[in-house]
N, C-alpha and C positions, 0 to 999 in steps of 0.2 A: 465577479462576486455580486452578482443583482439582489441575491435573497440572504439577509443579512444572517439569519438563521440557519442557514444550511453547510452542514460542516464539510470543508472544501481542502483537496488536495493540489497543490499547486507545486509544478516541477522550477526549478530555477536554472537557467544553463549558463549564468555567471555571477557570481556575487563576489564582493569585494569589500576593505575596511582598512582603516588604518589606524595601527595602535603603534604608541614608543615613536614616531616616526618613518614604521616599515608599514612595507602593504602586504597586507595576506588577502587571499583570492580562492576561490575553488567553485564546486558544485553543489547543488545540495535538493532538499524539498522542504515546504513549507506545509504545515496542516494548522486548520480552521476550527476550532469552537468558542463559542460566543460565551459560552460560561468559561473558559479556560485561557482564554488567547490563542497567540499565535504559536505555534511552537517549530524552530529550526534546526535542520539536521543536516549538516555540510561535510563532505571530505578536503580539505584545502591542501594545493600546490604543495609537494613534495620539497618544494626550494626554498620557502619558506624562512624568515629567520626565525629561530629561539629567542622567545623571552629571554631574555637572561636573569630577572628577577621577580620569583614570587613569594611574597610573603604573604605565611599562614596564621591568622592569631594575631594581626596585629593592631593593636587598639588606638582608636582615630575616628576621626571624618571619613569618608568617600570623597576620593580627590577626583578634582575634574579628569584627571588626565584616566582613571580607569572608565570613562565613558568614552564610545564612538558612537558612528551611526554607519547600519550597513547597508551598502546598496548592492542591488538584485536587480536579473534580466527573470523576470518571471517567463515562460511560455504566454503566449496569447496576450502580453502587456509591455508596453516602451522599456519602462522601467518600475522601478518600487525601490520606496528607501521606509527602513524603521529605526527613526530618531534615536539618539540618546538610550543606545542599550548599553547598561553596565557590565563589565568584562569581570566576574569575580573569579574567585580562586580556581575554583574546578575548572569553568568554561576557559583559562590561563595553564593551566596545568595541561587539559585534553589539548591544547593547540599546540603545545610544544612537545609534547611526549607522544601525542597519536597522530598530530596532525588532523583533527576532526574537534567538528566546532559542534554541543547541543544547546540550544538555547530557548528561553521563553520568554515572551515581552508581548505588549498589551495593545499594543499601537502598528499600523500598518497606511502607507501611500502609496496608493495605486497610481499609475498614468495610461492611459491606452490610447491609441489614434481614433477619431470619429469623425464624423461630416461634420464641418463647420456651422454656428450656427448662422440660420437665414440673414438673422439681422445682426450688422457686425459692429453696432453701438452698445451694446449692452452686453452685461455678464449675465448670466444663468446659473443655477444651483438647486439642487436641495439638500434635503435632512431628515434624519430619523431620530427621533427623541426617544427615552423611558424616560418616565414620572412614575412616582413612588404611590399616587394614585391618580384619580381623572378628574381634576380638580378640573372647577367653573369658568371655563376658557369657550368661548362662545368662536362659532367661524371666523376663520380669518380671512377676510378679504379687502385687502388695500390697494389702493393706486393714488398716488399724487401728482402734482404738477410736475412734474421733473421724470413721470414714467416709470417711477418705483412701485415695481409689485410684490407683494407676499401675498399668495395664499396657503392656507395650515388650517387642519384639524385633526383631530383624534381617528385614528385606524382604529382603535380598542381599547381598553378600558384602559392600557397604559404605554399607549404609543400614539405619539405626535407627529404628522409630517407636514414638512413646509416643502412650498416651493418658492424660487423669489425670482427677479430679475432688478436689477442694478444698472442703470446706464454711465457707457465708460466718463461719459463726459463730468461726472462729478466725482466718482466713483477708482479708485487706484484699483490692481490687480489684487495686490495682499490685503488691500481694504473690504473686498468683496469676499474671497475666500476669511477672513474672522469675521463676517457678518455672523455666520451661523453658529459659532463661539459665544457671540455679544448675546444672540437671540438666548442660548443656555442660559448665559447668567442672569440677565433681564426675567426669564421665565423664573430661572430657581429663588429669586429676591421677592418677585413680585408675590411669588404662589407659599412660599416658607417651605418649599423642600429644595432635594439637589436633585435638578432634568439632570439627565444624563446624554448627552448627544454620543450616539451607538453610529450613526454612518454620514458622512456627507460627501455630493460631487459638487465640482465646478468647472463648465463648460468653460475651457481658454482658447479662443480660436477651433483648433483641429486638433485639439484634446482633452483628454476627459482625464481629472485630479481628483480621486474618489479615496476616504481614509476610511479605516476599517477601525472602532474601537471596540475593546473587549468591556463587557458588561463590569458594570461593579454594586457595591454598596450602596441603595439611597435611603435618606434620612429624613424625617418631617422635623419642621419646628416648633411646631406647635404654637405653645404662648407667646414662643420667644421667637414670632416671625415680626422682620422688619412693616408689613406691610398688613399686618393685621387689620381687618375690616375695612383697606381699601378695594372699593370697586376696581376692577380693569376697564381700562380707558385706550384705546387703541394708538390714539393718536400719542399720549401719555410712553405708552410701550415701544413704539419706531421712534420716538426722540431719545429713550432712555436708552437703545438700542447704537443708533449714532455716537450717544457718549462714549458707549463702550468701547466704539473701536475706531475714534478719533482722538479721544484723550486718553490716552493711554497711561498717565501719571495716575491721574482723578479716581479712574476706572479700577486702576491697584488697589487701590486705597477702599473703593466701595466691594471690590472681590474678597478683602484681608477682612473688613467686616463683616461680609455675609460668611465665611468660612471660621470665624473663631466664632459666629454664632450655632452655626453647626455644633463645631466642637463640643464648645459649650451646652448644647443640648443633648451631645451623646453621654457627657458624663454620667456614671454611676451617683458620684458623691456630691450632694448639693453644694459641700465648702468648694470642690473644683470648679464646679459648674458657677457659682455667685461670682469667683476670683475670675477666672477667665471673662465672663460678661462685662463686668466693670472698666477689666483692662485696657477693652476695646478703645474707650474715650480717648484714655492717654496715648495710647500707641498711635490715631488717626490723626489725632490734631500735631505730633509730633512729624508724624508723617507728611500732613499739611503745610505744614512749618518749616519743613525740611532741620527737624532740630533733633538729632542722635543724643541717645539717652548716654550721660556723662557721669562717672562717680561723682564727681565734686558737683556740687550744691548749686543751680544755674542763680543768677540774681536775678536775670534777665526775663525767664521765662518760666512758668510753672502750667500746671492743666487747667489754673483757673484765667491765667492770660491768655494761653491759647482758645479755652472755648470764648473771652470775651471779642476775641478778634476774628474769629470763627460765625460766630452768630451778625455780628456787624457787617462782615462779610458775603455771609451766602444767607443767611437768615435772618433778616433785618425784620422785626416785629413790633407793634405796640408793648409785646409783651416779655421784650427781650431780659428782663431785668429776672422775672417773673419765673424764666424759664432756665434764664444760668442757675437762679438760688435752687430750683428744683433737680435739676440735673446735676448741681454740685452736690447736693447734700445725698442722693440717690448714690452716687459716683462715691463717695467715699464712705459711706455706711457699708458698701456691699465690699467693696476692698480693706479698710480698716479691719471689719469685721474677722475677716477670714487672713488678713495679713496678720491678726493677733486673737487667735481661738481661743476659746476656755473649754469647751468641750461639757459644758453645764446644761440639764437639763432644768433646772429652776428657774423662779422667773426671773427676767431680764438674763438670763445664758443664752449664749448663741445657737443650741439647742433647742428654745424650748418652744411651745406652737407659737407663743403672739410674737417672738423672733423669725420664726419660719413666714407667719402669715405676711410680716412686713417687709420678708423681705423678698417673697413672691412679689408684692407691688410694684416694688424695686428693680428686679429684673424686666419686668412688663413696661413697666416707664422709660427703661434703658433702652431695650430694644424696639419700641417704639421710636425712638429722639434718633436712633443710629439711622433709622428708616428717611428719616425726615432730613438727616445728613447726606445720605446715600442722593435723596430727591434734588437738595440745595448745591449738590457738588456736581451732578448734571446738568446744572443749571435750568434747574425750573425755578420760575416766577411766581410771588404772590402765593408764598406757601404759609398756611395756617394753622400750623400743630396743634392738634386736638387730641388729647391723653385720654386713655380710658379711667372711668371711674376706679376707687379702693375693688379689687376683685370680688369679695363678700358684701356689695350689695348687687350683684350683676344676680339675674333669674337664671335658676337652673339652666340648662339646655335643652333636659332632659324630666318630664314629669310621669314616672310611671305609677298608673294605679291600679286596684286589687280587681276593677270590675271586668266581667267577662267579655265585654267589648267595648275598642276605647277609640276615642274619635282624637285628630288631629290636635284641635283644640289642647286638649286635655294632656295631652304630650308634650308640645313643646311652647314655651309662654315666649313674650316679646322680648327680644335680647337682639342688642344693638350690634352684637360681637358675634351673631349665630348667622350663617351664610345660609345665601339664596338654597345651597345643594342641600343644606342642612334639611330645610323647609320640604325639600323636594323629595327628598328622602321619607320626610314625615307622611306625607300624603299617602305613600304605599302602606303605609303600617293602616290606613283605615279599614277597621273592623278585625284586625284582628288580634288573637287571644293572648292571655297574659304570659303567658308559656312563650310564644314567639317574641314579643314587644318585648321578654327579658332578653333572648336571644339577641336580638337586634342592641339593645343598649350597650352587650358586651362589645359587639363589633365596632359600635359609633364611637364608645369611652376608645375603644385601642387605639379608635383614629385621630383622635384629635388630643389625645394626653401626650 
């Protein structure tokens, strides 16, 4: 499967699984779309045991044990296994009454035999991204003292490909294969949306480990990205990168942030959206702490002794005093708030615009400071949090006026918070008419709200 695109028929001449502790086995074919996944279609072994119990309707969790993972001799490959597919009712019911398995699942690992590579110090790999758009990611080209290389850029306006090498001598086997993992989340923190890694191999001696993933959903963050109006810094990006898939605690913890800020960004309803944002604080530093949330009352520990020993720790500043009062008070406006609604629009209701407008700031302060957690728990040195101004006095982004032709200038004013692509964007718009420069602001407002 070289062309990640192209929808592909592949024979299986064994596949195999174990559920309940028996093994079922048979034949089957597998077929390929990028928008749909994988989807599997097997006759299994006539000898087969019966389930002996399926329940239908029955209200619960998904227990681990309705999960396996099945492995497959595909034609023309060693092996393939697809992780953790769940066994529901129907696909239990067809095994034991037809003896025929149809399944669909989003994930796929390839192996196939290759030439070894030349040099037998090092790993090799690449990668295929989607990004939600072509955000400001300049060529990638690195090498350091140790022989590490990435190179990466853009195929298209929303495909990224890397290639890397890793030498074994610092470098573990599974450490090299989650590079390309690390580099997703690093991307999707750094940029405020979700990359999507769609394909990755890695050269293991005299074989090729190539995963197949099916496309999904991606999401921008807009305001509420950790990394707003930071520059990318390369060297910044391969350290941030190392975290990910050396510290694996740290790394949870900076992934759980960047994903309920998603969350939080998808919601509909701004009371979801403010309550989830907030929560963040408490959940990480508890996480940090290794302290599980308890009914009874702690004496010990609360979110304002956590973030005091939090900031002491990875964020030690002039201005640490400065910065608990601001994050507390930020932290529990946007939670109080929505843990105790009035549903008023008057003034002072939680409702009402100079509620709303404050509590936009609120969120932008928050995910700002989580940004700045994320940097401190990777351990970067010598970090100097810098908040953005009240939102309402930041310059438009955007200045469209009535005249029949309108110059750069005149478009978009100095704003601290408006990107190089922004700028770059503008440039095209020189000379032309009001009619287009409206067109154009509907596209620019969809991208960045």
């Amino acid at each position: 499967m070289n062309d990640y695109y192209q929808e592909t028929k592949i024979i299986l001449d064994l596949l195999y699984f174990h559920y309940q502790g028996s093994r079922y086995q048979g034949r089957g074919v597998i077929t390929w779309n990028p928008e749909e996944g994988f989807h599997l279609e097997a006759l299994l072994d006539g000898r087969i045991k019966r389930i002996e119990e399926i329940n239908l309707g029955k209200i619960g969790i998904i227990p681990k044990s309705d999960f396996c993972s099945i492995r497959m001799r595909p034609q023309g490959y060693d092996w393939a296994i697809a992780p953790n597919i769940y066994l529901d009712f129907q696909s239990k019911l067809n095994i034991t009454q037809s003896k025929y398995l149809s399944i669909n699942f989003g994930r796929l690992v390839f192996c196939e035999s290759v030439s070894p590579n030349s040099d037998d110090t090092i790993w090799t790999g690449s990668a295929l991204y989607e990004t939600k758009s072509k955000f400001l990611l300049p060529k990638i080209c690195y090498e350091d003292e140790q022989n590490r290389k990435l190179i990466g850029n853009f195929i298209d306006d929303k495909h990224l490909k890397l290639k890397w090498e890793l030498p074994k001598q610092f470098w573990s086997k599974p450490e090299a294969w989650q590079w390309n993992i690390a580099i997703q989340d690093v991307l999707s923190i750094w940029f405020g949306e979700t990359v999507w890694l769609l394909q990755r191999s890695f050269l293991r001696d005299a074989q090729k480990i190539t995963e197949i993933r099916q496309k999904t959903n991606l999401s921008k963050l807009g305001l509420l990205s950790p990394f707003w109006g930071l520059n990318f810094d390369k060297q910044a990006f391969i350290h941030l990168t190392d975290f990910f898939v050396r510290d694996l605690s740290k790394a949870d913890i900076c992934r759980r942030i960047f994903w309920q800020l998603v969350e939080a960004s998808n919601q509909q309803s701004r009371q979801a959206q403010e309550l989830l944002l907030s929560t963040i604080l408490e959940a990480s530093l508890r996480a940090i702490d290794k302290r599980p949330f308890t009914v009874k009352k702690e004496k010990d520990w609360n979110v304002g002794i956590g973030l005091t020993d939090f900031l002491k720790a990875y964020l030690p500043s002039n201005d640490s005093e400065s910065i608990y009062k601001r994050v507390m008070k930020e932290h529990c406006y946007l939670r109080d708030r929505n843990a105790h609604p009035d549903w008023l629009f008057s003034q002072g209701g939680s409702l009402s615009e100079e509620e709303k407008v404050k509590s936009l700031d609120s969120m932008i302060f928050l995910s700002r400071f989580y940004g700045y957690m994320i940097l401190a728990l990777a351990g970067r040195k010598n970090i100097r949090p810098k908040f953005p101004e009240p939102h309402q006095t930041w310059n438009a982004a955007a200045t469209i006026t009535t005249g029949s032709k309108l110059d750069t200038k005149d478009i978009f004013n100095d704003n601290d918070f408006a990107s190089e692509a922004t700028m770059n964007i503008a440039k095209k718009l020189e000379g032309k008419n009001y009619q287009e420069t409206t067109i154009f602001w509907r596209n620019f407002k969809k991208r960045i709200i």
